[in-house]
Every structure is written in structure tokens, then in C-alpha cells.
mmCIF file of the N, C-alpha and C atoms, coordinates in Angstrom:
data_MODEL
# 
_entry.id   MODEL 
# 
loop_
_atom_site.group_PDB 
_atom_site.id 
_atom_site.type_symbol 
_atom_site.label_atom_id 
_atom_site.label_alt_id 
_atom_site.label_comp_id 
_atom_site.label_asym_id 
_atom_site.label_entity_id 
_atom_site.label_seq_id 
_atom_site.pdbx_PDB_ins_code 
_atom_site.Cartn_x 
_atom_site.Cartn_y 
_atom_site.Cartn_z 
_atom_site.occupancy 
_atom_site.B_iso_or_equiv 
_atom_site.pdbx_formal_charge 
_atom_site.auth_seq_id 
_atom_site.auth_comp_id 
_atom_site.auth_asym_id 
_atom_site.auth_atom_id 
_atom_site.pdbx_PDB_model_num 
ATOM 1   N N  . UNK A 1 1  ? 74.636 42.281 32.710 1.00 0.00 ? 1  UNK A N  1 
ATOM 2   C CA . UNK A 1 1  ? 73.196 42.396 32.556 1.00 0.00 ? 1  UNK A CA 1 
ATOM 3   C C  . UNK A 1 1  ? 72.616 42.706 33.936 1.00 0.00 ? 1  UNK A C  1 
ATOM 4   N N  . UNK A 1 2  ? 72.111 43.668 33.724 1.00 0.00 ? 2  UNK A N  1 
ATOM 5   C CA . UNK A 1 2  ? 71.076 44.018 35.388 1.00 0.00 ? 2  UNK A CA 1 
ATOM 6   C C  . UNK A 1 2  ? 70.238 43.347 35.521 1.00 0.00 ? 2  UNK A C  1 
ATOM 7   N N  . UNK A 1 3  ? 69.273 43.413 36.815 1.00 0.00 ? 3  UNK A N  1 
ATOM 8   C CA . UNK A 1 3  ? 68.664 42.475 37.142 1.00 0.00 ? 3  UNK A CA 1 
ATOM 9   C C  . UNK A 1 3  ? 67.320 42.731 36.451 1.00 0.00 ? 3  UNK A C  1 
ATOM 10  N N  . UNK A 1 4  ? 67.191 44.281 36.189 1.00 0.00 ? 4  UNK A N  1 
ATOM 11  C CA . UNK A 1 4  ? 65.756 44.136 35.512 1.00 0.00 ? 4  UNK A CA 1 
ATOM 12  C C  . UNK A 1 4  ? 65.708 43.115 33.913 1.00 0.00 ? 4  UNK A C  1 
ATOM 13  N N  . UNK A 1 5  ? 66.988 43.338 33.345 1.00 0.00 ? 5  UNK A N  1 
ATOM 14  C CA . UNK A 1 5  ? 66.884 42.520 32.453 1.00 0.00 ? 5  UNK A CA 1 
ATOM 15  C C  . UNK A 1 5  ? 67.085 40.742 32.475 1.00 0.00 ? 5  UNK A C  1 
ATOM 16  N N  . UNK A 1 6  ? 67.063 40.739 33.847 1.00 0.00 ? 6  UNK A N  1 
ATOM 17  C CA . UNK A 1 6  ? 67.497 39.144 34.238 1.00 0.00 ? 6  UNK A CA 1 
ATOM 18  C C  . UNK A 1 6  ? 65.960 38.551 34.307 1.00 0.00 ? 6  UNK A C  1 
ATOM 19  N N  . UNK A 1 7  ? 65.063 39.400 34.916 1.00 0.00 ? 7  UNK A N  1 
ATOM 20  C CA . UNK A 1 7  ? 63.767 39.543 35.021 1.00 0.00 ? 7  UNK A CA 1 
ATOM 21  C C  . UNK A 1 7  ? 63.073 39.162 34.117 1.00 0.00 ? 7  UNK A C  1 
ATOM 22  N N  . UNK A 1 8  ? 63.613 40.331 32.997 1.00 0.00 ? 8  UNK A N  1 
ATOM 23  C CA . UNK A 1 8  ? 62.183 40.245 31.709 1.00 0.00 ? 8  UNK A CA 1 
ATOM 24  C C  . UNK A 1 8  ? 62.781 39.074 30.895 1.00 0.00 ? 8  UNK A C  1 
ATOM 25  N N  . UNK A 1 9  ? 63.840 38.355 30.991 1.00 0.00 ? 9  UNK A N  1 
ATOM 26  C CA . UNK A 1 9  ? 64.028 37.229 30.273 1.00 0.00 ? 9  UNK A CA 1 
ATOM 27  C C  . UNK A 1 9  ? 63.568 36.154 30.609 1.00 0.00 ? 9  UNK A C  1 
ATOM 28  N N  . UNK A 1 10 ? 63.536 35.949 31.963 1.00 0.00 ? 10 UNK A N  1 
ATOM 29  C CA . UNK A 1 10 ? 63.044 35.042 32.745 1.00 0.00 ? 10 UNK A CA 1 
ATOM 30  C C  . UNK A 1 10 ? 61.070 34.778 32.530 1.00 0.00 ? 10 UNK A C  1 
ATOM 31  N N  . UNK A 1 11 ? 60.733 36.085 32.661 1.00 0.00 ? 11 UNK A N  1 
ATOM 32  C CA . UNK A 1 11 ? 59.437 36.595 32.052 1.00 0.00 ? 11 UNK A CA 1 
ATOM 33  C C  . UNK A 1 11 ? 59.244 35.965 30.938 1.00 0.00 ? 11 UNK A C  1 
ATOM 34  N N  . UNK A 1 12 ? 60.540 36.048 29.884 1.00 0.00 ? 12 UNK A N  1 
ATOM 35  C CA . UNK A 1 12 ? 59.684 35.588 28.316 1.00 0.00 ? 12 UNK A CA 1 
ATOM 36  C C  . UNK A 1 12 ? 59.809 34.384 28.207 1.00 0.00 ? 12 UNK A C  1 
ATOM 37  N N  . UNK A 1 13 ? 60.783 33.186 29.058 1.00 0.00 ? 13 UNK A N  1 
ATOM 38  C CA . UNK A 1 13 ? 60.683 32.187 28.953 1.00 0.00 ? 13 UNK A CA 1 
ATOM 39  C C  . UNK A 1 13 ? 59.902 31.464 29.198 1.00 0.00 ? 13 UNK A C  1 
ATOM 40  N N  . UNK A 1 14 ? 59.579 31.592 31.001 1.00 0.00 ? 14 UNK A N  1 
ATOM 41  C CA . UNK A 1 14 ? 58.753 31.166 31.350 1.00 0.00 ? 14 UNK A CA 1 
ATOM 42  C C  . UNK A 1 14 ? 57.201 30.965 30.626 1.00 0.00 ? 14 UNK A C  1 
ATOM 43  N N  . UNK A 1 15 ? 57.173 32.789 29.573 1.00 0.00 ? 15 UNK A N  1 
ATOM 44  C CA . UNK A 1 15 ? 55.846 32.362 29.059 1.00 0.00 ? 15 UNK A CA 1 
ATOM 45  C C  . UNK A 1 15 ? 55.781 31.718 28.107 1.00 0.00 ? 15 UNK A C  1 
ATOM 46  N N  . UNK A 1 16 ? 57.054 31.451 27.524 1.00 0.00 ? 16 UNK A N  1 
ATOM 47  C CA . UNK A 1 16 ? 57.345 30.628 26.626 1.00 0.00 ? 16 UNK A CA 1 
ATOM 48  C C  . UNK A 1 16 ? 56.710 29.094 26.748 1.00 0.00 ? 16 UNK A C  1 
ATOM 49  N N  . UNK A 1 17 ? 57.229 28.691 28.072 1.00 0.00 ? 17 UNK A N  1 
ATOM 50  C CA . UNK A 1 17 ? 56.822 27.516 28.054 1.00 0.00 ? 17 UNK A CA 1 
ATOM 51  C C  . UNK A 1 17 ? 55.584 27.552 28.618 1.00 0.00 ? 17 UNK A C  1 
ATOM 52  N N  . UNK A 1 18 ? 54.876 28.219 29.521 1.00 0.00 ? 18 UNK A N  1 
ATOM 53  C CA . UNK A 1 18 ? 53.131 27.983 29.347 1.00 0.00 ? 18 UNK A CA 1 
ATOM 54  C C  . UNK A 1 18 ? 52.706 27.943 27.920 1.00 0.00 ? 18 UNK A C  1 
ATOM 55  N N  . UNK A 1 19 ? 53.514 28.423 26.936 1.00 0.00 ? 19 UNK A N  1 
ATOM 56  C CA . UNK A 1 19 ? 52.648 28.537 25.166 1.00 0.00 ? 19 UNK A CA 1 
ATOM 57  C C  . UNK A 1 19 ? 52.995 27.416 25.020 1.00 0.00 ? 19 UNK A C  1 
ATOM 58  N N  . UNK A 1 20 ? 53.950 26.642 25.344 1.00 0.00 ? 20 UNK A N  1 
ATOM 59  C CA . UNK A 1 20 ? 54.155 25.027 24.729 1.00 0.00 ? 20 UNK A CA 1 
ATOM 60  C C  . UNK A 1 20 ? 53.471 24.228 25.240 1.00 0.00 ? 20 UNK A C  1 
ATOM 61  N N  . UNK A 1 21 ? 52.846 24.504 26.495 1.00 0.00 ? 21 UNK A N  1 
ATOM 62  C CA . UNK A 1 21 ? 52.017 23.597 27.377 1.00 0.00 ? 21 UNK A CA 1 
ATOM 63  C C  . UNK A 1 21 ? 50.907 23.668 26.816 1.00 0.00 ? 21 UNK A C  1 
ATOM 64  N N  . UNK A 1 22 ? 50.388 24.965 26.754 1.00 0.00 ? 22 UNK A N  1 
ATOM 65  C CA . UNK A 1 22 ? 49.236 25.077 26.043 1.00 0.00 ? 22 UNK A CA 1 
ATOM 66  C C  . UNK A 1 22 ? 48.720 24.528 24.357 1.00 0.00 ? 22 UNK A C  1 
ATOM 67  N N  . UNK A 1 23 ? 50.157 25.012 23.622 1.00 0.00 ? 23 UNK A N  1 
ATOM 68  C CA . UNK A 1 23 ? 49.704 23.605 22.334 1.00 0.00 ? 23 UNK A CA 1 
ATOM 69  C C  . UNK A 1 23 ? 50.255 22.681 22.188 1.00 0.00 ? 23 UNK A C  1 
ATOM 70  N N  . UNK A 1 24 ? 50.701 21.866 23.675 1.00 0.00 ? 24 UNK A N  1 
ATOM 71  C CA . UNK A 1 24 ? 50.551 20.358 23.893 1.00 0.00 ? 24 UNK A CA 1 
ATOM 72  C C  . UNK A 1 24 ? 49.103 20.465 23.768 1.00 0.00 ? 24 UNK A C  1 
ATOM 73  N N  . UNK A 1 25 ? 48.486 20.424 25.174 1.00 0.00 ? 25 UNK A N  1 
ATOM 74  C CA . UNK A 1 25 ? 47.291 20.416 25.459 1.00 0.00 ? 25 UNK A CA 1 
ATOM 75  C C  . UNK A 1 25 ? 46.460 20.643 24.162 1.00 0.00 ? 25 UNK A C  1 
ATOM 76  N N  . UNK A 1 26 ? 46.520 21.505 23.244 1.00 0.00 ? 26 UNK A N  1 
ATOM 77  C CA . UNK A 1 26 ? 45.326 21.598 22.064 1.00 0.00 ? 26 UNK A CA 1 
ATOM 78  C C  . UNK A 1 26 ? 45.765 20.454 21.105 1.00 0.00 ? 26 UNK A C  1 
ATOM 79  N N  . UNK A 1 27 ? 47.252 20.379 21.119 1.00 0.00 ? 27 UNK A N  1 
ATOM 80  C CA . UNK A 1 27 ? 47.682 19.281 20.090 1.00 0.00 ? 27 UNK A CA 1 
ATOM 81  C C  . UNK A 1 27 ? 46.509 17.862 20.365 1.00 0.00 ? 27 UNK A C  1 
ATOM 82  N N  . UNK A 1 28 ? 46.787 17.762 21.946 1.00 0.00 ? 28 UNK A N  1 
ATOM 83  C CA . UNK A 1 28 ? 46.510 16.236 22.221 1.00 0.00 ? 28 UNK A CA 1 
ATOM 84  C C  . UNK A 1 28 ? 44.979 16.184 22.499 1.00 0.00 ? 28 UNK A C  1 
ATOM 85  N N  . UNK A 1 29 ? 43.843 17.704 22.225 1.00 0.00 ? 29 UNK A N  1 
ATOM 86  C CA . UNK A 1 29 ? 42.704 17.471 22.609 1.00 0.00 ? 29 UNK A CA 1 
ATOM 87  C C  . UNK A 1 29 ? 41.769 17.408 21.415 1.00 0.00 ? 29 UNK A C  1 
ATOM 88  N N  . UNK A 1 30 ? 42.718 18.210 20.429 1.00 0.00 ? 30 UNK A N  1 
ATOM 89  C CA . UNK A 1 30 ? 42.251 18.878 18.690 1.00 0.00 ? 30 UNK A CA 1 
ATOM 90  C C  . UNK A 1 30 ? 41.727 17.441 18.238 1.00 0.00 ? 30 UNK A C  1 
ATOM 91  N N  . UNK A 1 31 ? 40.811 17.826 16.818 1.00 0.00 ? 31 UNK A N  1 
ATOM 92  C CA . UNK A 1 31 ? 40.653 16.446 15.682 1.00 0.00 ? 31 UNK A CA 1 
ATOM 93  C C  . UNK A 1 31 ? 41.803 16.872 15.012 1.00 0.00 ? 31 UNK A C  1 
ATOM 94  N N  . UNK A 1 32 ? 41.782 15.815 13.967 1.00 0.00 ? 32 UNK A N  1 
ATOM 95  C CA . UNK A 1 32 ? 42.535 16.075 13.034 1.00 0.00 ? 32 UNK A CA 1 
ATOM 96  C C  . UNK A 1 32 ? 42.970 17.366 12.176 1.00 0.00 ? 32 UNK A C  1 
ATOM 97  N N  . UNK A 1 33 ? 41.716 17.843 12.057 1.00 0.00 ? 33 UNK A N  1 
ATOM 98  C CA . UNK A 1 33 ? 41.865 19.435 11.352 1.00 0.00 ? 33 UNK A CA 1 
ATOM 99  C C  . UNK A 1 33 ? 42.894 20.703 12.197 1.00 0.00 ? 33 UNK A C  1 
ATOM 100 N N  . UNK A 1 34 ? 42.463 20.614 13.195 1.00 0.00 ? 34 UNK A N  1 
ATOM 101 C CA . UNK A 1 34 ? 42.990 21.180 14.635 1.00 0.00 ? 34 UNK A CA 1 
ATOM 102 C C  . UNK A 1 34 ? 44.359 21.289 15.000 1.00 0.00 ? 34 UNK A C  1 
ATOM 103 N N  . UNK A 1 35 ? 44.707 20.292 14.767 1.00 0.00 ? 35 UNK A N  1 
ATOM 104 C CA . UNK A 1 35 ? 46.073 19.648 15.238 1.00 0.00 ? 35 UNK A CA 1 
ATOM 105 C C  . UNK A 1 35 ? 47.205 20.250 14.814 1.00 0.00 ? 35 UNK A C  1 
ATOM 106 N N  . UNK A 1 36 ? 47.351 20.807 13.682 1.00 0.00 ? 36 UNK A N  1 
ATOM 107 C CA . UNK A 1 36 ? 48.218 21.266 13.077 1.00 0.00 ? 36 UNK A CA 1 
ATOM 108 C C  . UNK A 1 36 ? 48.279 22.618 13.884 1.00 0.00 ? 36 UNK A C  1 
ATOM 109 N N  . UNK A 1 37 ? 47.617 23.395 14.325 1.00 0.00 ? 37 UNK A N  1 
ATOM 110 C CA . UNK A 1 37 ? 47.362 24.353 15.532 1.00 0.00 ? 37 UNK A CA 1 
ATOM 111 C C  . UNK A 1 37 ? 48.898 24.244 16.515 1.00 0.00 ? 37 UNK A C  1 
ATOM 112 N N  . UNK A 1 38 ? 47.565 23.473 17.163 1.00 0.00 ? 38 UNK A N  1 
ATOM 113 C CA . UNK A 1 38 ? 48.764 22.781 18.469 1.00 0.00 ? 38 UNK A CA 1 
ATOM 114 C C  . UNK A 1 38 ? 50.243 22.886 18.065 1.00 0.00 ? 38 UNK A C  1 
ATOM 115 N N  . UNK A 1 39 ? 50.629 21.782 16.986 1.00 0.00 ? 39 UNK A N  1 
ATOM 116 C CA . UNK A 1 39 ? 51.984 21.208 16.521 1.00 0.00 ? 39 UNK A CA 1 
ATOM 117 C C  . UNK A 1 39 ? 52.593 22.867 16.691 1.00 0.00 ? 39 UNK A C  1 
ATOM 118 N N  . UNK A 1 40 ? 52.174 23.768 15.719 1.00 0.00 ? 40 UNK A N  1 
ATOM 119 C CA . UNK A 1 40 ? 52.989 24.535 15.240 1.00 0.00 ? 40 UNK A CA 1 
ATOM 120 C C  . UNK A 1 40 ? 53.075 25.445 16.416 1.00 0.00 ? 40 UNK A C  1 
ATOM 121 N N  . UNK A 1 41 ? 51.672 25.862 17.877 1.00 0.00 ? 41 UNK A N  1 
ATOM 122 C CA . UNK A 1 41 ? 52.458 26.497 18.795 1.00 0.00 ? 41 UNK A CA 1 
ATOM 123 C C  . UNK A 1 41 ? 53.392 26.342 19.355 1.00 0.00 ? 41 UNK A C  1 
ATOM 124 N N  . UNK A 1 42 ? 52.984 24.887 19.456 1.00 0.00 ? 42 UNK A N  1 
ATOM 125 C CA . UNK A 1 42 ? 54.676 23.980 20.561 1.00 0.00 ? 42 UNK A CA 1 
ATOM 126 C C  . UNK A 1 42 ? 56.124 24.649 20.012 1.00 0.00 ? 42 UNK A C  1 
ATOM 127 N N  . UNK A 1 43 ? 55.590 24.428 18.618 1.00 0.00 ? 43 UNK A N  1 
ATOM 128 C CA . UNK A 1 43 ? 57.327 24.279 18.153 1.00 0.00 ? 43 UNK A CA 1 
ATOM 129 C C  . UNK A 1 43 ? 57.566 25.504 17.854 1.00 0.00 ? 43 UNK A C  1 
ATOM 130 N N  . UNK A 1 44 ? 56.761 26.757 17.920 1.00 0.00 ? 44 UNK A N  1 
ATOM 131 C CA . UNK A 1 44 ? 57.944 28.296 17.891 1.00 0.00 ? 44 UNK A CA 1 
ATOM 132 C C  . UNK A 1 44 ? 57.619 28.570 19.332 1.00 0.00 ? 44 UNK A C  1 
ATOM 133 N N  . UNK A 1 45 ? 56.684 27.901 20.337 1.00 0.00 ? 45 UNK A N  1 
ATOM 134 C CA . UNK A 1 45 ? 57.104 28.015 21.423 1.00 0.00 ? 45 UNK A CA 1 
ATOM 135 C C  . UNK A 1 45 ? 58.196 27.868 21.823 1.00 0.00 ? 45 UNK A C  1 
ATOM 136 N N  . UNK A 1 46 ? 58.268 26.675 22.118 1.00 0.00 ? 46 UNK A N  1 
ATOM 137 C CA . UNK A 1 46 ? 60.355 25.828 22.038 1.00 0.00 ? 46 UNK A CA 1 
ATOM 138 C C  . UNK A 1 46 ? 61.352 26.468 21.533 1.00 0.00 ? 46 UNK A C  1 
ATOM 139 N N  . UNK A 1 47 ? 61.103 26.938 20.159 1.00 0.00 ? 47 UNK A N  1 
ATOM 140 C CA . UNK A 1 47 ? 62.340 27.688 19.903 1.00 0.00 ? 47 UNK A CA 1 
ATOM 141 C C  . UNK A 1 47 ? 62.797 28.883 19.990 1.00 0.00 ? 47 UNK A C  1 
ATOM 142 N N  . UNK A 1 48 ? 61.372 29.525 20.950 1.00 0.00 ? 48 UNK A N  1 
ATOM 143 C CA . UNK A 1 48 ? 62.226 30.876 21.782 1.00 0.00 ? 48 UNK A CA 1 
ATOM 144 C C  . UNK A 1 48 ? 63.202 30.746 22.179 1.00 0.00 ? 48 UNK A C  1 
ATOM 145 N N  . UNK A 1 49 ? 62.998 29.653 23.768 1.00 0.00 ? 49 UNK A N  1 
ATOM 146 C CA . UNK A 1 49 ? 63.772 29.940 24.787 1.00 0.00 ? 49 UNK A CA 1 
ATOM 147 C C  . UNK A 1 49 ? 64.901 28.734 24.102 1.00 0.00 ? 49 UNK A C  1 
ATOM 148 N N  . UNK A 1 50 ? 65.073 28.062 23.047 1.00 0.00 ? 50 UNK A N  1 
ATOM 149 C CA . UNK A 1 50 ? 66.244 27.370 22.547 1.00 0.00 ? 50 UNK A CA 1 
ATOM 150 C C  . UNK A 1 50 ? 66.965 28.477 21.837 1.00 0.00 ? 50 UNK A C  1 
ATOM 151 N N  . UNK A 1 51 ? 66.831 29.274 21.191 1.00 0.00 ? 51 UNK A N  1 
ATOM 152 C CA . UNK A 1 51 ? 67.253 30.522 20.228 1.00 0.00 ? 51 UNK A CA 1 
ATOM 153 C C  . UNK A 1 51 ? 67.645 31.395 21.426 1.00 0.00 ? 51 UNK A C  1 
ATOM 154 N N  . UNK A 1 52 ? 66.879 31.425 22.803 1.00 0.00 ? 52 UNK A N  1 
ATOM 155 C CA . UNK A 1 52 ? 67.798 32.176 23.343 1.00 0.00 ? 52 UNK A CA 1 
ATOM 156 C C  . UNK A 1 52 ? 68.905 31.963 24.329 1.00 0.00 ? 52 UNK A C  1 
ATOM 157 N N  . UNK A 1 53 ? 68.916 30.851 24.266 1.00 0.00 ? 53 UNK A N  1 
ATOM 158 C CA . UNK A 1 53 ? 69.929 29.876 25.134 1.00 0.00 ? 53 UNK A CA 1 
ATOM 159 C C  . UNK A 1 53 ? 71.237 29.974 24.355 1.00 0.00 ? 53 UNK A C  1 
ATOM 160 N N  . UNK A 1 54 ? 71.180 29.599 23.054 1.00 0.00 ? 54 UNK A N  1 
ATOM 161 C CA . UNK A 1 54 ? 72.197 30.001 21.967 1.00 0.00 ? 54 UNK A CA 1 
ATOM 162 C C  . UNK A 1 54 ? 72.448 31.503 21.565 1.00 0.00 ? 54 UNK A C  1 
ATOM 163 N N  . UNK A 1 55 ? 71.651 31.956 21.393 1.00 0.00 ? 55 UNK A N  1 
ATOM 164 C CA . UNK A 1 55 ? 72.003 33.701 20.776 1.00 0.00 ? 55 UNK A CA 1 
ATOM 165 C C  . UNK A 1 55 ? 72.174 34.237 22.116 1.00 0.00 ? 55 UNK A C  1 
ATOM 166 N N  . UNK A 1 56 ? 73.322 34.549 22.704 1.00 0.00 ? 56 UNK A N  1 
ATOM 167 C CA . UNK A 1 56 ? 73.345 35.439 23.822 1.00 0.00 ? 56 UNK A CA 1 
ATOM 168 C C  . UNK A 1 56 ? 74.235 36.931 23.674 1.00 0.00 ? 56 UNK A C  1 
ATOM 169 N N  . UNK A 1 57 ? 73.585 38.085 23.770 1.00 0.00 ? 57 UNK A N  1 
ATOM 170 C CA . UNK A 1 57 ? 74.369 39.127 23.605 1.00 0.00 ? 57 UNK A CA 1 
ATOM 171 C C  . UNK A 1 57 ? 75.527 39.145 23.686 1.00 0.00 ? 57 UNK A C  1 
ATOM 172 N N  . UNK A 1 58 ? 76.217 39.952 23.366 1.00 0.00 ? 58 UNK A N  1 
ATOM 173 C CA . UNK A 1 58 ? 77.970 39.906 23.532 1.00 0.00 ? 58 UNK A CA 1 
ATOM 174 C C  . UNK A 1 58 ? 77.951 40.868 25.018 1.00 0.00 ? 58 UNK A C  1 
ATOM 175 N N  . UNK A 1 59 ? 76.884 41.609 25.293 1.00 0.00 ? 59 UNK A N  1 
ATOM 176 C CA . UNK A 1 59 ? 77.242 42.021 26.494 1.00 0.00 ? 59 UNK A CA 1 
ATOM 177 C C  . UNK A 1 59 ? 76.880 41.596 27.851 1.00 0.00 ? 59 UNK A C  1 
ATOM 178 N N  . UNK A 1 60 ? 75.937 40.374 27.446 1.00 0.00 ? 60 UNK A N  1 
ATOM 179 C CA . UNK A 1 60 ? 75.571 39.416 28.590 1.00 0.00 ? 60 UNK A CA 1 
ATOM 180 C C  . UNK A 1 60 ? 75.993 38.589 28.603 1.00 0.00 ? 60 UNK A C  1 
ATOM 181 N N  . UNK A 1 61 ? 77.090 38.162 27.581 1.00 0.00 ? 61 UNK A N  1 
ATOM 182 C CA . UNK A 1 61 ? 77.921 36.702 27.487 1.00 0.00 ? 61 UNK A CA 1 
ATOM 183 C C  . UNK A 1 61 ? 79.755 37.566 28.376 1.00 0.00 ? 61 UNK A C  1 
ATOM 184 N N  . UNK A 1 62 ? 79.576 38.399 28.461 1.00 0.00 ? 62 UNK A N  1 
ATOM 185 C CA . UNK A 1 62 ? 80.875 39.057 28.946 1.00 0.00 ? 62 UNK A CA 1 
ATOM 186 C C  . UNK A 1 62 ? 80.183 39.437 30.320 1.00 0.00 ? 62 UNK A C  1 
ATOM 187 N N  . UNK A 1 63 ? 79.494 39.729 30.915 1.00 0.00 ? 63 UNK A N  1 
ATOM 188 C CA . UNK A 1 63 ? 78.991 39.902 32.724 1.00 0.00 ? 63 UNK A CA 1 
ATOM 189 C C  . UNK A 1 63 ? 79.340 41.671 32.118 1.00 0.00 ? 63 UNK A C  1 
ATOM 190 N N  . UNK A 1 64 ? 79.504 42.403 31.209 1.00 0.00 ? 64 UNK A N  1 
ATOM 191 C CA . UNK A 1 64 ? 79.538 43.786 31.261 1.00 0.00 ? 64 UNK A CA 1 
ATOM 192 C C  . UNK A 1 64 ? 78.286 44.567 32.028 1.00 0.00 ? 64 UNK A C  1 
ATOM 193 N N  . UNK A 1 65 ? 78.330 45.652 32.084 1.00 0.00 ? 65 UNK A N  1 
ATOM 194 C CA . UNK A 1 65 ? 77.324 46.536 32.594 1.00 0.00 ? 65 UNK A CA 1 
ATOM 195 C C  . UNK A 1 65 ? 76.677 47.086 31.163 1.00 0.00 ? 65 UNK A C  1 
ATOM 196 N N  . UNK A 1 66 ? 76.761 46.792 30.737 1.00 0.00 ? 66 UNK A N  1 
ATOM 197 C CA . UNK A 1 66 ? 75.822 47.358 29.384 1.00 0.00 ? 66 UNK A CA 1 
ATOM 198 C C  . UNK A 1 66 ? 76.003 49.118 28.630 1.00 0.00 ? 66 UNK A C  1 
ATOM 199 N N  . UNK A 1 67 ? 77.260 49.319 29.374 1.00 0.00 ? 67 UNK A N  1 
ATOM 200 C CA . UNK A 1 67 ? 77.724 50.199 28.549 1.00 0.00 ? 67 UNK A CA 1 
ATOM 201 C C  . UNK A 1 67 ? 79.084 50.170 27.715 1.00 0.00 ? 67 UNK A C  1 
ATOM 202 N N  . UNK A 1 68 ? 79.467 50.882 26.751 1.00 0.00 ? 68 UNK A N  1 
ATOM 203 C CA . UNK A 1 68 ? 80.062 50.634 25.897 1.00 0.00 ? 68 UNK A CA 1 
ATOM 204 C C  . UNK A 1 68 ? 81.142 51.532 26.138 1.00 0.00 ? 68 UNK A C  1 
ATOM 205 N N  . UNK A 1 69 ? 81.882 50.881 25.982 1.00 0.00 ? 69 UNK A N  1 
ATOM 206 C CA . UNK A 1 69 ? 83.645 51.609 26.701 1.00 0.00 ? 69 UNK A CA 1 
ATOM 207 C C  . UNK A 1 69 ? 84.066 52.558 25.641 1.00 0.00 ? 69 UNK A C  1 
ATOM 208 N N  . UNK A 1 70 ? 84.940 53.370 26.040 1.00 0.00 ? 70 UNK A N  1 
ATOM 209 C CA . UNK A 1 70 ? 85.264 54.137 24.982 1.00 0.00 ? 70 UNK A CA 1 
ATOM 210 C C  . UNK A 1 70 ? 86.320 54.158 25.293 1.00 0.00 ? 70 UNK A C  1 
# 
């Protein structure tokens, strides 16, 4: 994996977790009606960067260059 793609992953995580921070924060500021908001950003926040911790390409789980051998 090159570095630009080391980059934009790093990119989606990170914003990953400002989105979980952020519906903490609405979770814990919401009424009752609200709340369900919050809950549900947190948690497909979270399971970006958990889904991508587990799903890792076959060509970034091997250190390849991203081309395909022939």
C-alpha cells in the first residue's frame, strides 16, 4: 500500500472518530426524543474503523505494491 493510500485511511478514521465524539456529545446533551440520534451516530461511527481493522485488502495484508502479477 502506498503512502497516499496510508493517508486517506488514516483520513477516514480519524474522521471516523470525530463522528463518534460528536454523537457522544449529542447523545449526552439530547432529551429523550433526540437521543436515539446520538446512539445511532456513535455506533456506525465505531464500526467503520472496527470493519476496517478486520476487513483488510489482500493486497495490503501482503505489503504488495498494488499491482497484480502476471
Amino acid at each position: 500500500m502506498d503512502a497516499a493510500a496510508r493517508l486517506r485511511r488514516t483520513v477516514r478514521r480519524c474522521t471516523a472518530v470525530l463522528v463518534a465524539a460528536l454523537g457522544v456529545a449529542t447523545w449526552a446533551i439530547a432529551g429523550v426524543d433526540t437521543a436515539r440520534f446520538g446512539v445511532v451516530l456513535t455506533l456506525g461511527a465505531l464500526l467503520y474503523p472496527a470493519g476496517s481493522h478486520i476487513f483488510v485488502p489482500e493486497r495490503a495484508a501482503d505489503g504488495g505494491s498494488g499491482t497484480p502479477s502476471e
